[in-house]
N, C-alpha and C positions, 0 to 999 in steps of 0.2 A: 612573449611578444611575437606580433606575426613579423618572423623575419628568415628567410629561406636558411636551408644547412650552408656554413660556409661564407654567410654576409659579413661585411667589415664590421666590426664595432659598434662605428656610428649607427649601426641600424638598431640594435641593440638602445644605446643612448636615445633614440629617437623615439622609441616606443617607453622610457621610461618617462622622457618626457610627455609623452600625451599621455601615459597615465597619471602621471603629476596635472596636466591639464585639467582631464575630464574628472577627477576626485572632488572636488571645489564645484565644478560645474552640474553633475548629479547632487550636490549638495543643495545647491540654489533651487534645482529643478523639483525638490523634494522635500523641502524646509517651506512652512508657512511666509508670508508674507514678511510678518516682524521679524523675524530669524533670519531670512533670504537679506532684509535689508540690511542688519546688525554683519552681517558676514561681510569680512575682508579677505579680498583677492590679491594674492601676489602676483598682480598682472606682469609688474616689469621687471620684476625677477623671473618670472616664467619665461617673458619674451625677449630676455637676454640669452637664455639660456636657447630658446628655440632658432633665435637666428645664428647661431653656433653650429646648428644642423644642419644649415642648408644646403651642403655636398650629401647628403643625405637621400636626397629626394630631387627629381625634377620634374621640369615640364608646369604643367598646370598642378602638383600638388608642391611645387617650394612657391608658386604664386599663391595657392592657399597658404601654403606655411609663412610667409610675409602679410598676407594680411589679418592671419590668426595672432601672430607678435601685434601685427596696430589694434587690432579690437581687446586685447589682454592688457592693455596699456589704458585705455579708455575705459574699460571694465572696472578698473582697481579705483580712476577717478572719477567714475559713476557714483553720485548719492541717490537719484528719481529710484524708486521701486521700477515703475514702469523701462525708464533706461535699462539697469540692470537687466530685467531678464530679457528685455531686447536683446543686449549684448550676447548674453548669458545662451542662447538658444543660436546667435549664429557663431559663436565661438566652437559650440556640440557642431555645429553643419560643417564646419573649418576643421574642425581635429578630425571627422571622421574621411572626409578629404584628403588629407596628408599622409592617413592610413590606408587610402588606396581603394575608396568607396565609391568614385567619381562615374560609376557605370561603366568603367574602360571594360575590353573583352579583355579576356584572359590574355597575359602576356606569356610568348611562345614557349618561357621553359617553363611554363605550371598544364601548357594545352595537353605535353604529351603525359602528365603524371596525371591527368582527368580521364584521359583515353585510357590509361593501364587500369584506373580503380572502374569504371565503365564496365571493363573486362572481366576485371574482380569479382563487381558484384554479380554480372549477370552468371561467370560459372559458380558461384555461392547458391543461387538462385533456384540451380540446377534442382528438379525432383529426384525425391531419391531412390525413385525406381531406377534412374540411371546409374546409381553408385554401385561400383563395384559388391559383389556379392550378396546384391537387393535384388534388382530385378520386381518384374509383375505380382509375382505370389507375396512377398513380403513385405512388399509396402505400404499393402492396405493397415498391416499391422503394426506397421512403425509410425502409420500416419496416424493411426486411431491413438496413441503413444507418445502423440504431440513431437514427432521425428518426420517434415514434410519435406524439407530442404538437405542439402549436402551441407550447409552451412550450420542447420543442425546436427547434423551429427557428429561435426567436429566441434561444435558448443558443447556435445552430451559428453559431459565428464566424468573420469569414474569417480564413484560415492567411497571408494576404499583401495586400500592397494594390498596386498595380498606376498609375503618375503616368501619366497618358495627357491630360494637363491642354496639354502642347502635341504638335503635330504637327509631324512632319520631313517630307522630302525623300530620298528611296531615295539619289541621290549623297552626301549629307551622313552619314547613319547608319554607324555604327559596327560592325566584329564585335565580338560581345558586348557591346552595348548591346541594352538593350530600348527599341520605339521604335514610335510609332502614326506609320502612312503612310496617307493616301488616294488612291488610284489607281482605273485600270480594271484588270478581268479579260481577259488576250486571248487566252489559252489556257490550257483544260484539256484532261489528257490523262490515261487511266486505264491503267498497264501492269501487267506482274507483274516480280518481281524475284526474283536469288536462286535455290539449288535449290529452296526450298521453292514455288518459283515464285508467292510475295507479293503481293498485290493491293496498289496503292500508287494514292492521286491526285496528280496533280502540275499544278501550275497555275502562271499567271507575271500579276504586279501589275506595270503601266505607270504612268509620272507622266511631268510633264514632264522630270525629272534621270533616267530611266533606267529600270532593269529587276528583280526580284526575284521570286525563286522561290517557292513557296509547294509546301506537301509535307503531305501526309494520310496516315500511316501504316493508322489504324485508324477504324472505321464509314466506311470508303469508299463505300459503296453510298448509305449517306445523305446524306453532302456533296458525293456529284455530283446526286445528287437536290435538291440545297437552292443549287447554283450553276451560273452560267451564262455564257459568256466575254459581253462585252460591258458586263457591269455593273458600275455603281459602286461602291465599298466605304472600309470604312477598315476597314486588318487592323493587331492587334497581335500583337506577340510577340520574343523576342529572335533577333536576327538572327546567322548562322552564315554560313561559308566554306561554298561549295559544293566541290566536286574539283576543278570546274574554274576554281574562283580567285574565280566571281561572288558574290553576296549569295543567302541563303534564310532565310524562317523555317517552323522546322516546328509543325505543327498549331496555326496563327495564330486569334489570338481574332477573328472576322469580323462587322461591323455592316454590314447592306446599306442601313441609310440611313445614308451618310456624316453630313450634316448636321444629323442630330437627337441632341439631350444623352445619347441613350442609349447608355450602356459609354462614358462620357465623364469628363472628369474625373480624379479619383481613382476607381479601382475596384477594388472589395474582389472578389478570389477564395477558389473554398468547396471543400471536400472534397466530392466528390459518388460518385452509384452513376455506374459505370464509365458506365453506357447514357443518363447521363441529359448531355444539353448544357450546359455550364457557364454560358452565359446566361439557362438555363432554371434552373438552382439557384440566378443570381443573383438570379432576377425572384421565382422562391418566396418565400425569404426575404426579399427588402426587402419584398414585399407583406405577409408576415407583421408584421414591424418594424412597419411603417407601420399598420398596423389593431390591432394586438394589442398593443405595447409599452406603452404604458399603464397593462395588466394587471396587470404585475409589482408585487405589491403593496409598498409603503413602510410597513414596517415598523420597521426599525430606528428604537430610539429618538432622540427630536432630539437630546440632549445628546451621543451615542456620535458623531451625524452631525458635528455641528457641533465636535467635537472632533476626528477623523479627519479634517475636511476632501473628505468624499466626494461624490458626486454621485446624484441619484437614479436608482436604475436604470433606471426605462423614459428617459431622456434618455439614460443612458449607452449603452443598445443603439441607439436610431435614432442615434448621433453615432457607434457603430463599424458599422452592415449599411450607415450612409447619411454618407459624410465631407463635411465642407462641403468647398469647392474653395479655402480657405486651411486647410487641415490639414497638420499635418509629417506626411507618409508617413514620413518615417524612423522619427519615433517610434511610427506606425500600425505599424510590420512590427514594432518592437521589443517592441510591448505596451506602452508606455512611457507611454501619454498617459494624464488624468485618468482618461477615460471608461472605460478596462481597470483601472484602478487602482479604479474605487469598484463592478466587478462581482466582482471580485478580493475587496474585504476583503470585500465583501454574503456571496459564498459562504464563504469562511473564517470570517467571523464565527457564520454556522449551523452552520457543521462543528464551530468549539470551543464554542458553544453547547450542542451535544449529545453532545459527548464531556463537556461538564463534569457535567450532570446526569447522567450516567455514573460519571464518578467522586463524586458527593456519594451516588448511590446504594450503590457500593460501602464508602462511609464511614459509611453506618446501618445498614449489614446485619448482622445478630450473628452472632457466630463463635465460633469454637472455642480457647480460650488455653490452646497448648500450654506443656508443660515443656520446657527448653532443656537442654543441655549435663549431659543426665544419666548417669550410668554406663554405659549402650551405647555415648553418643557419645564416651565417654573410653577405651571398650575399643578402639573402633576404631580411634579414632587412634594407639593402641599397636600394635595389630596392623596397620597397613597396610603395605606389604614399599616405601612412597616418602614422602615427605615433604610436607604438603599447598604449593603455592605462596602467594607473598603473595594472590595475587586470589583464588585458593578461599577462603582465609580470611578473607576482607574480605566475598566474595558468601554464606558460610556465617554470617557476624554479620548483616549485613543482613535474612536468608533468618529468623535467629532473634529478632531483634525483631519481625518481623512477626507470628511464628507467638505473640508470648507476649502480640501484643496479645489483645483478643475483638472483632476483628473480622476476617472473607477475609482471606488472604494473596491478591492479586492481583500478581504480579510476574514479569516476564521477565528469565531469564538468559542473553545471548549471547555467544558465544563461539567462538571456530575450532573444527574438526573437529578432537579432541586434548587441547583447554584442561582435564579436568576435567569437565565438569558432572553426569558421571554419581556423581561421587562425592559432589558438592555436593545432589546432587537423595538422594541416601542419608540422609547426615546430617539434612535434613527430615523425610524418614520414619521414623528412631528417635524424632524428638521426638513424633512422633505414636504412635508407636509404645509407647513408655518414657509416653505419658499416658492408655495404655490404650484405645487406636483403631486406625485399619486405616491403609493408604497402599495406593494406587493408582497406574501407572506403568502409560501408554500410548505406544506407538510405531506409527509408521505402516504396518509391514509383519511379516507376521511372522518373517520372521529378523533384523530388528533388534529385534523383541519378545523373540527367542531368546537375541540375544547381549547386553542388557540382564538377561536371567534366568541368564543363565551369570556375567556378571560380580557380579550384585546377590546372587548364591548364593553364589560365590566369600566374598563378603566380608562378610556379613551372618547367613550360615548359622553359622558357629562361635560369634556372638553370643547363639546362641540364637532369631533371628529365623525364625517361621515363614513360608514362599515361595512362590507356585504360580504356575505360567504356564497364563495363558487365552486362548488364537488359538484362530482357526474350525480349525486341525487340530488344536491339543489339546486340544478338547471334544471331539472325537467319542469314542466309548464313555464316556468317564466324567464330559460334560455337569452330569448328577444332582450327584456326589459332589463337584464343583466347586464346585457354586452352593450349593449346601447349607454346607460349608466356608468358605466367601466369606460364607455369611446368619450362621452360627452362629459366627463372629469366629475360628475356627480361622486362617486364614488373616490375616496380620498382614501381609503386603503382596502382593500381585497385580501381573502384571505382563504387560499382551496386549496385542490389538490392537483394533480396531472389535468385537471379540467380547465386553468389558470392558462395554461401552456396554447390549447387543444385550439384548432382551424378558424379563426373568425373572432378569437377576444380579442380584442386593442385596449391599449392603457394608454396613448400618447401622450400624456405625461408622465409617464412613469419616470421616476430618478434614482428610486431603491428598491431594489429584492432583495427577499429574507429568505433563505433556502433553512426550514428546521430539518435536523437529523440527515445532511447534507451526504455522508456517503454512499445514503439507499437512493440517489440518483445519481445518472449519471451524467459525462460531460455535456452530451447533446443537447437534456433535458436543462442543463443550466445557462446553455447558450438558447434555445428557444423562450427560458425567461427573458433573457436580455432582448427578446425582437419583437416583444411585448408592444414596444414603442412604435413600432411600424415606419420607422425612418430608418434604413441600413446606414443613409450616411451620416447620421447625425450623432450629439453626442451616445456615448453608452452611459447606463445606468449604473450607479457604485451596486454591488453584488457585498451579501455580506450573511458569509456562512455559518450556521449551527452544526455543533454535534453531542451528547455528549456520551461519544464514544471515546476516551481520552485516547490520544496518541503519544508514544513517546517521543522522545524527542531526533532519536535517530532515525524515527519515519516521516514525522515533521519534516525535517531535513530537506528528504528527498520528496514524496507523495505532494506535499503542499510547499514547497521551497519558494515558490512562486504568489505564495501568499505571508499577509502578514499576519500572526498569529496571538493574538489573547486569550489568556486563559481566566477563568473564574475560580478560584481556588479558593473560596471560602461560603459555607452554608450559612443561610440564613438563621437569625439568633431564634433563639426556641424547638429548631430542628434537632434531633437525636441521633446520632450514628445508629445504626442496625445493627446489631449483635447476631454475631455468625457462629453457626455450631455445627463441626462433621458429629452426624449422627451412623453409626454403623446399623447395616440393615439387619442386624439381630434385635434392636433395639425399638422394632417397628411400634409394640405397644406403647411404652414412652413415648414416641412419635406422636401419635394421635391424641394422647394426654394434653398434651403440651399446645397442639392445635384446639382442642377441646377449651383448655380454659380462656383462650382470646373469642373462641366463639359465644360462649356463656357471658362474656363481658360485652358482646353486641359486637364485638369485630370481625371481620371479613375477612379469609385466606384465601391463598395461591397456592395450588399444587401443579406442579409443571412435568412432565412426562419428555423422555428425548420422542418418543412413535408415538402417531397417531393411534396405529392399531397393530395387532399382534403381528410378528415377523415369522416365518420358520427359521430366517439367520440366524438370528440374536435373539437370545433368552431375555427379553427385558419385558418391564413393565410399559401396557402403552396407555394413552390417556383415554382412548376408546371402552378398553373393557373394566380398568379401574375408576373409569366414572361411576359404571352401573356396580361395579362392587363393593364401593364406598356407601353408594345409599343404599345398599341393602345390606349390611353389616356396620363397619363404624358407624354410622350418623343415621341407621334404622330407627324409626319412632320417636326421633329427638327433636323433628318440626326444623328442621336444618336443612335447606335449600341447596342441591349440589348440582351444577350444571357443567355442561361441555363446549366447552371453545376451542376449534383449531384451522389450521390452513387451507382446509380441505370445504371447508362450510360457505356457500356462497355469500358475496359482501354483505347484504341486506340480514344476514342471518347472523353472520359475524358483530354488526355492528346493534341487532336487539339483544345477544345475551350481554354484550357491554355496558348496553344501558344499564339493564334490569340488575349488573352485578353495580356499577356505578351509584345507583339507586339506592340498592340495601336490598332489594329483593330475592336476593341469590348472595348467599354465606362463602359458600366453600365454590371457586371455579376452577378445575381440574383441565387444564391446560398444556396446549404444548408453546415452542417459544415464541409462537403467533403474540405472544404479549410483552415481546421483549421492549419494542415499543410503543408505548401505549398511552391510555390516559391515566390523567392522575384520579384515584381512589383511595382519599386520604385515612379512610375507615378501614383496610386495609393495612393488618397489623402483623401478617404471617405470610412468610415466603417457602414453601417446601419445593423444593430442585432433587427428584427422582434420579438415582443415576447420574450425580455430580460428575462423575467421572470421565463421563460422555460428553460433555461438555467443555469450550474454551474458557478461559477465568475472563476474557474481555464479557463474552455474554453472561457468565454466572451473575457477573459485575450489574451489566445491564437490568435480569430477572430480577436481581437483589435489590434497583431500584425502584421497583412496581411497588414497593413496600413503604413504609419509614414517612411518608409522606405528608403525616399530620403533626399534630405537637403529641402522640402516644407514646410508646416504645414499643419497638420493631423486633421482630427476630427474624433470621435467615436460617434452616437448617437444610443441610447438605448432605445425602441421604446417599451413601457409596459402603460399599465391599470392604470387610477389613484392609487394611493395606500392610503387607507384611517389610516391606522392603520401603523404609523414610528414606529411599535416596532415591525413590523415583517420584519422574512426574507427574505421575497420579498423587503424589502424597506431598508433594512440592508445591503441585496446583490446588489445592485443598487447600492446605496449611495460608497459603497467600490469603487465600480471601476469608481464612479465619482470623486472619492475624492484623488487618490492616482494610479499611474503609476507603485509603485514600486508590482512587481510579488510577492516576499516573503510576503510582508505585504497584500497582496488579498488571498494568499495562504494558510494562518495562519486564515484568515475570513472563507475562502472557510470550511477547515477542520472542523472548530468547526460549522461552519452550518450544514454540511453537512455526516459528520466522514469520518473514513479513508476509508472504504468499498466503497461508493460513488468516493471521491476524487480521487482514483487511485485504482485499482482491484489488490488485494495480489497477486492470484493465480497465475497469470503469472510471479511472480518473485522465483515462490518455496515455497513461506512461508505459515504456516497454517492458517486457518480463524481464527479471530478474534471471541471467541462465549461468553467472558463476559468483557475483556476489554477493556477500550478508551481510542486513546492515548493523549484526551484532558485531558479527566477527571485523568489520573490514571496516570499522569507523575511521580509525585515523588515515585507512586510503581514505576515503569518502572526502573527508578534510582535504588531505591534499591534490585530489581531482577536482574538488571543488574550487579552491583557491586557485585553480593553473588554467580551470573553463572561463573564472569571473577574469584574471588577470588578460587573457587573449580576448575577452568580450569589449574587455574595457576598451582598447585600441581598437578593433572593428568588433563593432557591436550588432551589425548585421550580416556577418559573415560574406559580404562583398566581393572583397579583394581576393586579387588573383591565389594569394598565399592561403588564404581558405577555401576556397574552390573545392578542391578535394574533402577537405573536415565536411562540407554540405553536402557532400554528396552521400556521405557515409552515415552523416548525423540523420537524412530525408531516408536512407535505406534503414536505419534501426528505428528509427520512431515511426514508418510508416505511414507519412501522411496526418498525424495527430499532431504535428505541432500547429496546422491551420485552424484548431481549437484554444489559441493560444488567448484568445482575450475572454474567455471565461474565465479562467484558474482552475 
């Protein structure tokens, strides 16, 4: 509760009581009509209890706090709907009063704790050309490194910690142990290897027990520069077989004064630029730690502290850049100790800090209360030629209480390639529709713009619903008679691409947007739907997102916390799962067999390539030269149509060989993952994924469902390198998506292979980067950051009061200006 270190009691009690307040009150705010009315208020037990407070509070918040008791008293013997939420909304304006929202300026003992975090952040701020042991030359490369600030580099944590706390003996050590030795140098030697004929150093560490190689693959010119046979050292590193039976270790971490604490101990290792020395990123960063750690301002409130059990952060960074010499390394590499644990909840507690004022935002915003389940939407479901599933029907209730509150519909609907949602996302648009307003329906390309306006025609046009589709090619020549049609309400749902968005369309009555496959836009693009309407101050339009890129649930959590979430978890009846199969690349000729017989039965294949065209990096297959090698060997003289799709091909070129394969005119399209989202080609019976390997299981997931899409049967095969080792990732991400159809449960693989940074890119939803933690590893923080951001929301919900002051200043410096994106989601 916001209550300073050291408050009496009663302040404590006081903040239980407004959250006993406003629980009741978010309820009414948020419960339909019949629900809000049926709901009973313990007004005069609340308001015995709050005039019990009033040494609590003075001035004009205990005259708020007296006449929040008479309105909780009046509230309880309220029957009118309309009364009620009278009440009900000045009793929200009265609790948030008494929590110290009244616009007072800051009171004198919170002014000077603003001025000190002020200080904070601006030396955080600091470039880090200025931090010690940076300077002009090396910053260009720490910033290219994503190291631009002082603030980053005491974020940069190490990836490992390193026990070098005792020293061996070259005869004692182990293969595959890791192991600090001191020795002399008694030769190096610099050869070339290999055809590429390789510059290599090679060098050999004496002791008294023996002999050990030492091996420089890369910057050879500078570690013969930096060493010299004769001298003394202590190298670390893990120790390997050589061929010829002896000890080595390659590219050994080297200290040339044996005997001094430096690279001693415990030592933390860091992500660095390729060119930079590893003991030179170590020395950066401790020296940063060491002078700047400090800085990190302490803000969170005592009671949140002392209740979590956390630690202050600048102690928690000098105890992980600088480990005392009785630390558990084990629990150092696991993340496991205190000191990750209380930088852990610090950043999570900012993150749902500022999704919550996110979501409270979106809960005062006035909206648009649509009509529900009215004669279009009864015609339709007459006329559809299938029958809706349980979970369409369950995500089409949901989808309708939202729309008949009056406030944004903010909600995502997920669901597999298949599930439905285009017809879920229809049904919204007659309610807007049937209450006398527009809908809007964007997709990221225009031939999925296309085949949304073929199907949303199909099934909406014999309703009487007026239709028009607006892509960058289907404005040219008739632009004018579009936007005009779109201004003047003729058109009753639209249905483009970024051209929806673009200088000059109005929808003024717009009331819903449908954003398909919502994470390939981003915030900006979905707040420029919203201004569609051309009134800033009027209401906003409910927003109601697609994907079906499934998310788990502990990315849910945080990426979209702020929205409310339906899933479609069941395939329409007649639809066939895809049968998936690792094909090993020795097995190429059965490969083409197998593709062979779905073509012979008039079906259509996918073969997907990770390159367009040959690399000198990487030995892979690209889709460029295996187009042309495919029809001039497999599918030579067999009247088998095999064409080239990718990234690289201008849109107009893109969008005929889609046709022509959409069509039937083209068999086999050799593809890169330009088709991950795409249209449906229900004759399309075969998925081949070159190079599985290469590949995340969220997209394999995605390519896999280009497939499957008619009433035929599907197959997936997944075309990867024997895999010698079932306990790697490669053989883990594989196995998932042979083993298992459902999205959620490859989703939840994918993340914890892969993390959330990988799995789906933050930036583009608003949110800050994630710089210490995971939202595998660090769920049950999450949880209770979570619970300690909503519980201090609850009492000031706009972070006003003096006693948040500081939390806003720190929560405006991590999120950078992106919480004013706050009424998108």
């Amino acid at each position: 509760m916001p209550e300073p270190a050291g408050a009496p009691s009663s302040g404590d009690a006081l903040g239980e009581f407004l959250v006993a307040v406003r629980r009741p009150l978010d309820y009414l705010a948020s419960a339909g009509a019949a629900a809000a009315a049926r709901t009973q208020i313990p007004g005069r037990q609340l308001a015995a209890r709050g005039r019990q407070l009033r040494r609590a509070v003075d001035g004009d918040r205990r005259a708020a706090l007296d006449t929040l008791c008479q309105r909780l008293e009046r509230l309880e013997a309220a029957s009118a709907a309309a009364e009620r939420a009278r009440l009900a909304a000045e009793c929200r304006d009265l609790a948030a009063m008494v929590a110290g929202q009244g616009g007072r300026d800051i009171e004198p003992r919170y002014r000077q704790q603003t001025d000190d975090v002020t200080a904070a952040l601006e030396r955080l701020r600091l470039g880090v050309q200025y931090a010690k042991e940076v300077g002009p030359s090396r910053a260009p490369k720490l910033g290219k490194f994503g190291l631009e600030t002082v603030e980053d580099l005491l974020y940069h944590l190490p990836f490992r910690y390193e026990d070098r706390r005792r020293l061996r003996d070259i005869a004692s050590v182990r293969i595959g142990e890791e192991a600090g030795i001191v020795g002399e140098l008694v030769q190096l030697e610099e050869r070339t290897v290999g055809r590429a004929r390789r510059r290599i150093l090679e060098g050999t560490l004496r002791d008294d027990s023996g002999l050990l190689g030492l091996v420089w693959y890369n910057h050879v010119t500078s570690y013969r520069a930096r060493y010299r046979t004769g001298q003394r050292c202590r190298v670390y590193g893990r120790v390997e077989r050589t061929p010829a039976g002896g000890k080595r270790i390659v590219h050994p971490d080297v200290e040339l004064s044996p005997d001094s604490e430096a690279n001693a101990g415990i030592v933390p290792v860091y992500e660095k630029p390729t060119t930079l020395p590893l003991a030179t990123m170590r020395r950066i960063v401790q020296r940063a730690a060491a002078e700047h750690a400090d800085s990190v301002p302490r803000v969170i409130p005592a009671a949140i502290v002392a209740r979590a059990g956390i630690a202050d952060p600048g102690l928690a960074l000098r105890a992980l850049h600088a480990p005392s010499p009785e630390a558990d390394v084990d629990r150092l590499n696991r993340f496991a100790t205190e000191a990750h644990r209380a930088l852990v909840f610090d950043e999570l507690f900012f993150l749902q800090l500022g999704l919550g004022l996110k979501r409270r935002q979106i809960a005062r915003e006035a909206g648009l209360p649509l009509r529900t389940g009215g004669p279009l939407s009864q015609r339709l479901g007459a006329a559809l030629p299938f029958a809706l599933t349980g979970a369409q029907r369950r995500v089409i209730a949901d989808i309708e209480r939202d729309l008949a509150r009056g406030h944004p519909m903010h909600r995502l609907v997920q669901g597999d390639v298949g599930s439905g949602k285009t017809v879920v996302a229809l049904y919204a648009a007659l309610a807007a529709i049937e209450s006398g307003y527009q809908a809007a329906f964007m997709a990221p390309t225009e031939l999925l713009a296309e085949q949304h306006h073929r199907t949303l025609s199909t099934l909406a046009e014999p309703l009487g619903v007026r239709i028009a589709l607006l892509t960058g090619e289907a404005a040219r020549g008739k632009r004018g008679a579009l936007r005009a049609a779109l201004e003047g309400g003729e058109v009753q749902l639209a249905v483009g691409t970024h051209a929806l968005i673009q200088a000059g369309v109005r929808m003024p009555r717009l009331a819903l947007g449908v954003i398909d496959e919502q994470h390939r836009f981003g915030v900006l693009q979905r707040a420029a739907l919203a201004q569609l309407r051309g009134d800033p101050d009027g209401p906003l339009p409910h927003i109601l997102l697609m994907t079906a890129t499934p998310i788990p649930r502990t990315l849910a959590m945080t990426i979209y916390s702020d929205l409310d979430v339906s899933l479609l978890d069941e395939l329409p009846p007649g639809r066939r799962p895809v049968r998936t199969h690792i094909v090993n690349e020795a097995a190429r000729r059965q490969l083409y067999d197998r593709v062979r017989e779905h073509l012979t039965r008039g079906r259509q294949a996918y073969i997907v390539y990770p390159l367009v065209e040959a690399s000198e990096k990487e030995d892979l297959r690209d889709a460029t030269t295996m187009c042309e090698a495919l029809r001039e060997t497999v599918f030579k003289g067999s009247g088998i149509r095999v064409s080239l799709l990718h990234g690289r091909m201008k849109a107009d070129e893109k969008d005929a060989v889609m046709r022509r394969f959409r069509a039937g005119e083209i068999q086999v399209l050799v593809t890169t993952t330009v088709v991950e989202v795409g249209v449906d080609v229900p004759n399309a019976t075969v998925m081949v994924i070159e190079h599985a390997e290469r590949f995340g299981l969220s997209q394999l997931h995605q390519l896999r469902g280009r497939v499957g899409r008619g009433s035929e049967d599907a197959v997936c095969l997944l075309v990867a390198p024997y895999v010698a080792d079932r306990a790697s990732d490669t053989y883990r991400r594989l196995q998932a998506m042979a083993s298992t159809t459902d999205g959620f449960r490859i989703a939840e693989v994918d993340l914890e292979l892969r993390g959330p940074g990988d799995f789906l890119g933050t930036r583009q939803h608003g949110l800050p980067d994630f710089r210490v933690a995971s939202l595998i590893r660090d769920t049950r923080t999450l949880a209770e950051a979570r619970e300690a951001a909503e519980q201090w929301l609850t009492v000031d919900p706009h972070l006003r009061s003096s006693e948040s002051a500081p939390l806003r200043q720190v929560l405006e410096h991590r999120w950078k200006g992106r919480l004013g994106l706050a009424e998108i989601g």
